[in-house]
PDB file with SEQRES, HELIX, SHEET and CRYST1 records, atoms N, CA, C and O in Angstrom:
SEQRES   1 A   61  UNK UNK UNK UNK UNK UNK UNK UNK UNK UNK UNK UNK UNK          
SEQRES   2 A   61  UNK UNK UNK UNK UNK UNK UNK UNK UNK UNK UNK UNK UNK          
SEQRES   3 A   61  UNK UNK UNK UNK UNK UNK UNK UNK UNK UNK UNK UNK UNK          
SEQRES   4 A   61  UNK UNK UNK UNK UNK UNK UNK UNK UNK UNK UNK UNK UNK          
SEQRES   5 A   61  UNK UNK UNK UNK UNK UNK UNK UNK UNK                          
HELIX    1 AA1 UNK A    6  UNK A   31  1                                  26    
HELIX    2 AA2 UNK A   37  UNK A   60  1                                  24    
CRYST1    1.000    1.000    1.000  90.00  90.00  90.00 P 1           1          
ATOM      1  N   UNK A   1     -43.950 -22.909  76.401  1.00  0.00           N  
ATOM      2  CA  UNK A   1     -45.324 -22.982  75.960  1.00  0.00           C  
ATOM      3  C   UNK A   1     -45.381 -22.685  74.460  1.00  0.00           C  
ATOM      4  O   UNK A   1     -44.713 -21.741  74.039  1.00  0.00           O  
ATOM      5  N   UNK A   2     -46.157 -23.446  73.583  1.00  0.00           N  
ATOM      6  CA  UNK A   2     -46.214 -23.224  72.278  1.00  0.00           C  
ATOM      7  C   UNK A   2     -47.400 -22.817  71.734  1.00  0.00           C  
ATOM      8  O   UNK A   2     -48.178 -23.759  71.583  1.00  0.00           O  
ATOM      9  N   UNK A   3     -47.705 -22.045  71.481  1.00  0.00           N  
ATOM     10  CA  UNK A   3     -48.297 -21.055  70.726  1.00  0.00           C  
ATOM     11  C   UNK A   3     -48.986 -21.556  69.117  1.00  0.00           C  
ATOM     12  O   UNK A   3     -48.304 -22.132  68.270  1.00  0.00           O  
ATOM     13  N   UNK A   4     -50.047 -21.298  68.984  1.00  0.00           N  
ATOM     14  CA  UNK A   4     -50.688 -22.133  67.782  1.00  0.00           C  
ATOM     15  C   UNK A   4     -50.998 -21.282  66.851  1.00  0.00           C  
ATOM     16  O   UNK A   4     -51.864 -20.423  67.020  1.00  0.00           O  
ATOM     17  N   UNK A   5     -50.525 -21.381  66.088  1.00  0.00           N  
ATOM     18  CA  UNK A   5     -50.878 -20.364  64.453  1.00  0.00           C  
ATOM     19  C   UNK A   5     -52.254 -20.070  64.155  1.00  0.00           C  
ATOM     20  O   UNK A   5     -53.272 -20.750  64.281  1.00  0.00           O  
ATOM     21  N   UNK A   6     -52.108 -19.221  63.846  1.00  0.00           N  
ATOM     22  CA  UNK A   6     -54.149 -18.682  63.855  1.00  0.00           C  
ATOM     23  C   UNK A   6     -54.659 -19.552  62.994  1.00  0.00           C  
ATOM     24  O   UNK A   6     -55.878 -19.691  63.084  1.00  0.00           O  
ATOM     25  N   UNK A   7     -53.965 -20.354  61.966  1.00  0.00           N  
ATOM     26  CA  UNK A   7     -55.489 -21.357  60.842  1.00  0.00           C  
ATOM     27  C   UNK A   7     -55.604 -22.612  61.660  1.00  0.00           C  
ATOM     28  O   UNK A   7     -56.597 -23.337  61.601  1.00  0.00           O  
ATOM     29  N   UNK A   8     -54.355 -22.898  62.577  1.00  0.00           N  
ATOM     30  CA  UNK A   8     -54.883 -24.063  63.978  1.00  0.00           C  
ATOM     31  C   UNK A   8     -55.809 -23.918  64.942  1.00  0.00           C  
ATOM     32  O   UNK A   8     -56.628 -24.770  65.287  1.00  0.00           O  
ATOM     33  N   UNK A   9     -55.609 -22.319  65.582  1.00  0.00           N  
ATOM     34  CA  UNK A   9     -56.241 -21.924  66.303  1.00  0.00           C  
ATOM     35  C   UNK A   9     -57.941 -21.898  65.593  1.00  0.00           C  
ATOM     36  O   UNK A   9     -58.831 -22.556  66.132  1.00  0.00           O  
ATOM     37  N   UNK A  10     -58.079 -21.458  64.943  1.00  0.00           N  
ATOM     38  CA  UNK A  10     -58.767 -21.451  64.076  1.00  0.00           C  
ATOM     39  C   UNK A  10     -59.880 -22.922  63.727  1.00  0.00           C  
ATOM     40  O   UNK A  10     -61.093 -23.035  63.903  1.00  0.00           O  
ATOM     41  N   UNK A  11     -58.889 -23.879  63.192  1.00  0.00           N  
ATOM     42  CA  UNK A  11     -59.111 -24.964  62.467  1.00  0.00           C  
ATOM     43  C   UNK A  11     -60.047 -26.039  64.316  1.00  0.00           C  
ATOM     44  O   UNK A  11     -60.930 -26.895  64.271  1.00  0.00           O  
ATOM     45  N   UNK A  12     -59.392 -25.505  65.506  1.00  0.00           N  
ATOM     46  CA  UNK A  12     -59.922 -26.433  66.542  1.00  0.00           C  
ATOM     47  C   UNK A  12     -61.132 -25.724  67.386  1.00  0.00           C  
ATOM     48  O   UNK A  12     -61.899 -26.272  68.177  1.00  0.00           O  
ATOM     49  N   UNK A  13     -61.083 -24.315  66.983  1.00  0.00           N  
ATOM     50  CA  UNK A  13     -62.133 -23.832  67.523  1.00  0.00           C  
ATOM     51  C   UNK A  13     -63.596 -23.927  66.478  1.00  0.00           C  
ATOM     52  O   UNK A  13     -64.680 -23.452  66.816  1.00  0.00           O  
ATOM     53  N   UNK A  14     -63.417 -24.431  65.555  1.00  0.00           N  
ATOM     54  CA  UNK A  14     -64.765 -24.648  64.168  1.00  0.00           C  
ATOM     55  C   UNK A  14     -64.706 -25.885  65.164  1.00  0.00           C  
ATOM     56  O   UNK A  14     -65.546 -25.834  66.063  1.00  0.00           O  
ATOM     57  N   UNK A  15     -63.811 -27.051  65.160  1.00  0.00           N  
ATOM     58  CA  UNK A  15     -64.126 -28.274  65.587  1.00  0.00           C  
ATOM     59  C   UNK A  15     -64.623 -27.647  66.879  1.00  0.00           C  
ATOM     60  O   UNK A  15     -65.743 -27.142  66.808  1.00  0.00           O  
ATOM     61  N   UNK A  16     -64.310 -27.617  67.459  1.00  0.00           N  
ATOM     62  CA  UNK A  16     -65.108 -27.424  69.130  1.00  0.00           C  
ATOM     63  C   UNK A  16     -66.575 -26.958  68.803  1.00  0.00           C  
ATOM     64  O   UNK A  16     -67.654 -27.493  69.054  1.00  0.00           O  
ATOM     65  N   UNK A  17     -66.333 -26.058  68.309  1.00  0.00           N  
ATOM     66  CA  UNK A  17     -68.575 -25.306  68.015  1.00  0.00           C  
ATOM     67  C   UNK A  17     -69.098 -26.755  67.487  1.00  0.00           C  
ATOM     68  O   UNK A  17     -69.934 -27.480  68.026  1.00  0.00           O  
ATOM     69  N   UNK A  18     -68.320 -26.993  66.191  1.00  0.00           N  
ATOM     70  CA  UNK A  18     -69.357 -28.048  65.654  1.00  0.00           C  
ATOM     71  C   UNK A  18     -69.766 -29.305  66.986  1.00  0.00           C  
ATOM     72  O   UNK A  18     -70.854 -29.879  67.046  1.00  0.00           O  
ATOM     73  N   UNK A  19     -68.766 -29.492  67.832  1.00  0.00           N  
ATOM     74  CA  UNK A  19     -69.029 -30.852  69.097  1.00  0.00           C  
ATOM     75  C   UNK A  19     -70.111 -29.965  69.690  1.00  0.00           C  
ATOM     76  O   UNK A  19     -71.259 -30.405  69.633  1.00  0.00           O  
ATOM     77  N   UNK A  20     -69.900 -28.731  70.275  1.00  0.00           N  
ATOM     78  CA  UNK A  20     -70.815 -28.418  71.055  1.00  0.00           C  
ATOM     79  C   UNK A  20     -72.755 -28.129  70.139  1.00  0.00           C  
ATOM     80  O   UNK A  20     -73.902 -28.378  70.513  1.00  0.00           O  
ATOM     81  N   UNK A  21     -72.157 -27.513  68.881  1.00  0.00           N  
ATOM     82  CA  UNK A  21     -73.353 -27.584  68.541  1.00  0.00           C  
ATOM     83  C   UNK A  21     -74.603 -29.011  68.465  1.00  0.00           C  
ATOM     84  O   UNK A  21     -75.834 -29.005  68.445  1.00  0.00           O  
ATOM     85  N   UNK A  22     -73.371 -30.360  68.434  1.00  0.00           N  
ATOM     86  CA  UNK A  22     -73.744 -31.810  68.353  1.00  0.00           C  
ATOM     87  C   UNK A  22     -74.463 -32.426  69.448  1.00  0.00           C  
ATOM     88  O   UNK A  22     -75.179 -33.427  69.414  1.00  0.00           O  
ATOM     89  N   UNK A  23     -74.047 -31.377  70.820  1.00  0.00           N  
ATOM     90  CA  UNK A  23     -74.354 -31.846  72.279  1.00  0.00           C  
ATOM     91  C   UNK A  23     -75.339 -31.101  72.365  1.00  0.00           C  
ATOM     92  O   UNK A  23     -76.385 -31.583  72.799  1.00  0.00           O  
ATOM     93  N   UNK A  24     -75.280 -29.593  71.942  1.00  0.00           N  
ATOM     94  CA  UNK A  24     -76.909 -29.046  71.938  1.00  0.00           C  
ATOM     95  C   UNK A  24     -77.948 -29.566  71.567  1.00  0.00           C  
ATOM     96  O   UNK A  24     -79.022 -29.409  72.149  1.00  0.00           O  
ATOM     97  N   UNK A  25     -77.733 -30.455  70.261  1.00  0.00           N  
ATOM     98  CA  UNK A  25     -78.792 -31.125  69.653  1.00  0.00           C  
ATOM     99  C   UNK A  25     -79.023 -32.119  70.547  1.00  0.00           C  
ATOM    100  O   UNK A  25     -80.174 -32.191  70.978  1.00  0.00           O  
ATOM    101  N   UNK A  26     -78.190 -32.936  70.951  1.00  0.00           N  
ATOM    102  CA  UNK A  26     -78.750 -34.018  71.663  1.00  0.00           C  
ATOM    103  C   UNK A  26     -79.550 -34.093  72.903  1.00  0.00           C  
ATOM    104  O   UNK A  26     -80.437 -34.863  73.271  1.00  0.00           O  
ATOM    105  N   UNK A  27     -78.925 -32.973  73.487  1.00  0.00           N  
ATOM    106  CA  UNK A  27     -79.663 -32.383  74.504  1.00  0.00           C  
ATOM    107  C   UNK A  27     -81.092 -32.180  74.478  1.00  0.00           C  
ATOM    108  O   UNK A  27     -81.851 -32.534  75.380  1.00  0.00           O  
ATOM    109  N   UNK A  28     -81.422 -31.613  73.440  1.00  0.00           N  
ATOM    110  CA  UNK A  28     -82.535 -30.720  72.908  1.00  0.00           C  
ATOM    111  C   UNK A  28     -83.503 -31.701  72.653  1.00  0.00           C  
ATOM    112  O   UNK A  28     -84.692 -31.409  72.782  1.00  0.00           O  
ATOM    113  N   UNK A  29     -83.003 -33.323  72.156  1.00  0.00           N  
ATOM    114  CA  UNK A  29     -83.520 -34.391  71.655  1.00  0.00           C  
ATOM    115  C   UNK A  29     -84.100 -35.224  73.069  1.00  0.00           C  
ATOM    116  O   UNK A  29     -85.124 -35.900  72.964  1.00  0.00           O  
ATOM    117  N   UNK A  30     -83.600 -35.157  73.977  1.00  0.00           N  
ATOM    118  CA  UNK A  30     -83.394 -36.113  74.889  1.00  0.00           C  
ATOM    119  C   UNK A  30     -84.660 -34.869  75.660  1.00  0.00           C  
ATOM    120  O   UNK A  30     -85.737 -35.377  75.972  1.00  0.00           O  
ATOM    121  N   UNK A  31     -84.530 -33.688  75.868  1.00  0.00           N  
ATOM    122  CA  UNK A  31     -85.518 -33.077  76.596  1.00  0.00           C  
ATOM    123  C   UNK A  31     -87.005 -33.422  76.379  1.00  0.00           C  
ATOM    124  O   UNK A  31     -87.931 -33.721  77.133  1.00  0.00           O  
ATOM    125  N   UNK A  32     -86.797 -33.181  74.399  1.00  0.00           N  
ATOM    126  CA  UNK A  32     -88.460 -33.537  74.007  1.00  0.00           C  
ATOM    127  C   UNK A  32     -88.583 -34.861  73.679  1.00  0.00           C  
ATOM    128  O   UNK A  32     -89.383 -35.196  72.805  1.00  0.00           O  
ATOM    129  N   UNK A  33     -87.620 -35.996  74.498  1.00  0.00           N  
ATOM    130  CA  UNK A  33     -88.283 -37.132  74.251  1.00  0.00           C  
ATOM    131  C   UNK A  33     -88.034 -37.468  73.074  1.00  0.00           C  
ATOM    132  O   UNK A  33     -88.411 -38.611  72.815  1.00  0.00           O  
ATOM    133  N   UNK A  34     -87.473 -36.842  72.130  1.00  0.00           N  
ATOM    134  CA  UNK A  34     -87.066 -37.730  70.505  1.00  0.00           C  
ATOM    135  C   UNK A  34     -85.966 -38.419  70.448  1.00  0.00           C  
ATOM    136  O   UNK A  34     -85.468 -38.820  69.396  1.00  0.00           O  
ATOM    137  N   UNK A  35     -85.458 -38.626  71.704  1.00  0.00           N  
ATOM    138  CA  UNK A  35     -83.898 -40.032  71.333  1.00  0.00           C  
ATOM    139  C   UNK A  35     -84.290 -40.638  72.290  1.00  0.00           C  
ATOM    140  O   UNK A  35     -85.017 -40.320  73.231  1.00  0.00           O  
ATOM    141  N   UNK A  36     -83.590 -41.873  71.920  1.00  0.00           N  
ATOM    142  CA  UNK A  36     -84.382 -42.980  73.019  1.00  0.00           C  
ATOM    143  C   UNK A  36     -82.217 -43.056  73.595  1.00  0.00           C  
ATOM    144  O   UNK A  36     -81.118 -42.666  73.199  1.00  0.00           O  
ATOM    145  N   UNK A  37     -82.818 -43.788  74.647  1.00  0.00           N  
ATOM    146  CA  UNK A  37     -81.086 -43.849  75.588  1.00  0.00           C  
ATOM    147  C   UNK A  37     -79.965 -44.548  74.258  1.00  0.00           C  
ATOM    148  O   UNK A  37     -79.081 -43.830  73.791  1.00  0.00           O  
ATOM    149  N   UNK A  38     -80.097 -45.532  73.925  1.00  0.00           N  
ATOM    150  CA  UNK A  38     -79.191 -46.163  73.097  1.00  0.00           C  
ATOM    151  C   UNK A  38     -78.958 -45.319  71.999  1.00  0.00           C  
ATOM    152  O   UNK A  38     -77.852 -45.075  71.517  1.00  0.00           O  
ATOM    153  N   UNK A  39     -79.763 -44.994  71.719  1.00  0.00           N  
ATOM    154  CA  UNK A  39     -79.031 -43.475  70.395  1.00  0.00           C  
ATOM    155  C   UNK A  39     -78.559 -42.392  70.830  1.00  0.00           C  
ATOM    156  O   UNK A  39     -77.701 -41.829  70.151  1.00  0.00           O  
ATOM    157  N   UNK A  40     -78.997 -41.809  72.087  1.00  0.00           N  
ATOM    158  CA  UNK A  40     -78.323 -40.758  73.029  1.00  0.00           C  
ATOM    159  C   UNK A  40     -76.501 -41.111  73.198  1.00  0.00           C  
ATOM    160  O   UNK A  40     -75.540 -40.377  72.967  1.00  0.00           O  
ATOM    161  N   UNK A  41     -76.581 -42.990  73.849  1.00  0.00           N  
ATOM    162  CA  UNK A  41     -75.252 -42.968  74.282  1.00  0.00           C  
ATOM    163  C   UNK A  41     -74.545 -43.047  72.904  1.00  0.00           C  
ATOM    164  O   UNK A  41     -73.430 -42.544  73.037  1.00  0.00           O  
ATOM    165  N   UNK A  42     -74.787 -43.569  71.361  1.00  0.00           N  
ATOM    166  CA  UNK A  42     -74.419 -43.342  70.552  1.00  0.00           C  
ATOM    167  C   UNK A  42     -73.769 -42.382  70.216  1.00  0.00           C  
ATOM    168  O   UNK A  42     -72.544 -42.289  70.293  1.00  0.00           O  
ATOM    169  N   UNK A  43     -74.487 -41.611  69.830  1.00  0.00           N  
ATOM    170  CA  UNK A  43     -74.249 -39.478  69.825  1.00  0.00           C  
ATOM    171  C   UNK A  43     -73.119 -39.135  70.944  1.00  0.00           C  
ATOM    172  O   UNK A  43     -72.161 -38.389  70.742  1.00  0.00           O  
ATOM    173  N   UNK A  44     -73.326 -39.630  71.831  1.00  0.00           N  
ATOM    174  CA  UNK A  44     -72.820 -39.066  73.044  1.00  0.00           C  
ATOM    175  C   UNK A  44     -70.985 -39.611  72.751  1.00  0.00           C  
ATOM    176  O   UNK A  44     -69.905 -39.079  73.010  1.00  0.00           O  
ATOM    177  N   UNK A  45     -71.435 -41.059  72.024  1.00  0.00           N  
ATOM    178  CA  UNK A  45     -70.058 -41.469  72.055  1.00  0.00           C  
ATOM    179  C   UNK A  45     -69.110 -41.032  70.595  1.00  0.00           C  
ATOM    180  O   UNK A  45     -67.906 -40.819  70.458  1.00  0.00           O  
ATOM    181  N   UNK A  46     -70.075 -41.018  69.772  1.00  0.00           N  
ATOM    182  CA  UNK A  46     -69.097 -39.845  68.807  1.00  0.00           C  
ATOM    183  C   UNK A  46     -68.890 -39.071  68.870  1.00  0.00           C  
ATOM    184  O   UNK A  46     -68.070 -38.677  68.040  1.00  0.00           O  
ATOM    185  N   UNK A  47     -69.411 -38.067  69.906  1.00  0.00           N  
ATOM    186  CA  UNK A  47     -69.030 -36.940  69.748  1.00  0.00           C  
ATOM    187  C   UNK A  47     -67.143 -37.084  71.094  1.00  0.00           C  
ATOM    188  O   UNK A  47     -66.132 -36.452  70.785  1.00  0.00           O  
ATOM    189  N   UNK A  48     -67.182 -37.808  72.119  1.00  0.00           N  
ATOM    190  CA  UNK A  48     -66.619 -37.899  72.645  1.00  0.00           C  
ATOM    191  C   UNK A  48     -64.918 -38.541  71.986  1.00  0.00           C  
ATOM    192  O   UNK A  48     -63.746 -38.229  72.195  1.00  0.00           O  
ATOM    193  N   UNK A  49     -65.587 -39.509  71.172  1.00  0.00           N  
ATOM    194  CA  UNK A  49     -64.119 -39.569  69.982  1.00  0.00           C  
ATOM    195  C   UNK A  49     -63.920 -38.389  69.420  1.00  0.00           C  
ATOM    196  O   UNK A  49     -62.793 -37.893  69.413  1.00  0.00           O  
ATOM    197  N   UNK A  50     -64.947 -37.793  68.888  1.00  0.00           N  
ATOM    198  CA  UNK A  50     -63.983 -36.434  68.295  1.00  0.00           C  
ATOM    199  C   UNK A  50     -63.819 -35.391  69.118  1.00  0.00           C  
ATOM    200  O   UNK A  50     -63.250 -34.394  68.674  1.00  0.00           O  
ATOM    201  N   UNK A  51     -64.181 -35.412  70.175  1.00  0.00           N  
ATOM    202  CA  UNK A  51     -63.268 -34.046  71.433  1.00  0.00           C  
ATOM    203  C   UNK A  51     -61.895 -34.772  71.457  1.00  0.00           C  
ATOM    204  O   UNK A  51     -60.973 -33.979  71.266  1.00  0.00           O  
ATOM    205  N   UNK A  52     -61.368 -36.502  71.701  1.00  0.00           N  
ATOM    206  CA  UNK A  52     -60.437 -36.768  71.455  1.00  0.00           C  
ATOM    207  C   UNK A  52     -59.267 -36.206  70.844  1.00  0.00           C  
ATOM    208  O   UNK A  52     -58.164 -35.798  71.205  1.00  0.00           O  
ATOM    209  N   UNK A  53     -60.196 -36.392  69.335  1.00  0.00           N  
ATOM    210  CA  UNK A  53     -59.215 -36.174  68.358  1.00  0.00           C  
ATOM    211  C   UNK A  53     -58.916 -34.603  68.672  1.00  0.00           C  
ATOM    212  O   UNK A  53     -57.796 -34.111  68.538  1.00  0.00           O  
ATOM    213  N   UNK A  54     -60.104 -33.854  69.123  1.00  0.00           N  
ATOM    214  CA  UNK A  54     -59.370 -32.532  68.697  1.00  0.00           C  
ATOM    215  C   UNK A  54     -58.328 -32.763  69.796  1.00  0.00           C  
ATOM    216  O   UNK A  54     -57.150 -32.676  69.448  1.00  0.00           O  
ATOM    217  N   UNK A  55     -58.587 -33.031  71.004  1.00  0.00           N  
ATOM    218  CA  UNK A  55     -57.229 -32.594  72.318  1.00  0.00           C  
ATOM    219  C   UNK A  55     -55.974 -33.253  71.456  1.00  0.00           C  
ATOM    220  O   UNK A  55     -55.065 -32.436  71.305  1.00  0.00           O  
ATOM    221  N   UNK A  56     -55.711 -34.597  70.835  1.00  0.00           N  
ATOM    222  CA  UNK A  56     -54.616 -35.158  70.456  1.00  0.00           C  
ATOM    223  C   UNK A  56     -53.959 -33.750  69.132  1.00  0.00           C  
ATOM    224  O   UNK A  56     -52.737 -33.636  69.043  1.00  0.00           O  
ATOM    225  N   UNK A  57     -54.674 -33.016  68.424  1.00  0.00           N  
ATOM    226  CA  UNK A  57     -54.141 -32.078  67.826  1.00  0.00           C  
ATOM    227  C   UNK A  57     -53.752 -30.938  68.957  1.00  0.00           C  
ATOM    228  O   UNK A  57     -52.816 -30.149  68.829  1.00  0.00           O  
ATOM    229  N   UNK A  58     -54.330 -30.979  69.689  1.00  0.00           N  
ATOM    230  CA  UNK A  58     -53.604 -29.801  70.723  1.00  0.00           C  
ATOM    231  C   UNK A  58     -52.460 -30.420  71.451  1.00  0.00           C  
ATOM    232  O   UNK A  58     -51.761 -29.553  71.974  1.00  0.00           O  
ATOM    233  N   UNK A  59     -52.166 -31.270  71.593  1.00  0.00           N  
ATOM    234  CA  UNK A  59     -51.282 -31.906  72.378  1.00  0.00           C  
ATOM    235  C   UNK A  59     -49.685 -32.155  71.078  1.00  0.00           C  
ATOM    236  O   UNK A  59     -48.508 -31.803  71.155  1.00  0.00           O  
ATOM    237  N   UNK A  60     -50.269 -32.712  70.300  1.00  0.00           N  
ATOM    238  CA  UNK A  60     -49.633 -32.605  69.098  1.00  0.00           C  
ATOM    239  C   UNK A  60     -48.992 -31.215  68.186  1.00  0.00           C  
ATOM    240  O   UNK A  60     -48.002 -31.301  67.458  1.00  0.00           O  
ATOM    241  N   UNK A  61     -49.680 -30.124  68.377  1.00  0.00           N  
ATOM    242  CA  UNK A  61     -49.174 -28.752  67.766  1.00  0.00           C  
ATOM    243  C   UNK A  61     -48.375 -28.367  68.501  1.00  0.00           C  
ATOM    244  O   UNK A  61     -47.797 -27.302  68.282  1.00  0.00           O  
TER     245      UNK A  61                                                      
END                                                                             
């Protein structure tokens, strides 16, 4: 098992808050009715490329 240096550890847990903070918003958008579906699945789908990217750096370290 390999073990990740604290500015990695570090560097994927900022990325993770920032996705989740991205899904809060959308969430938050979609409750009061301010995103319509096609901009939801938008959002929904960038944010899902970049959970990607972060797992391919975990898989990769």
């Amino acid at each position: 098992m390999n073990t990740m240096s604290p500015i990695r550890k570090d560097f994927l847990a900022s990325n993770l808050r920032s996705q989740l903070g991205r899904l809060s918003s959308i969430l938050d958008n979609i409750e009061e009715e301010r995103l319509d579906g096609e901009c939801a699945s938008d959002s929904l789908r960038e944010v899902e490329l970049n959970l990607r990217q972060i797992r391919k750096l975990c898989v990769e370290g």
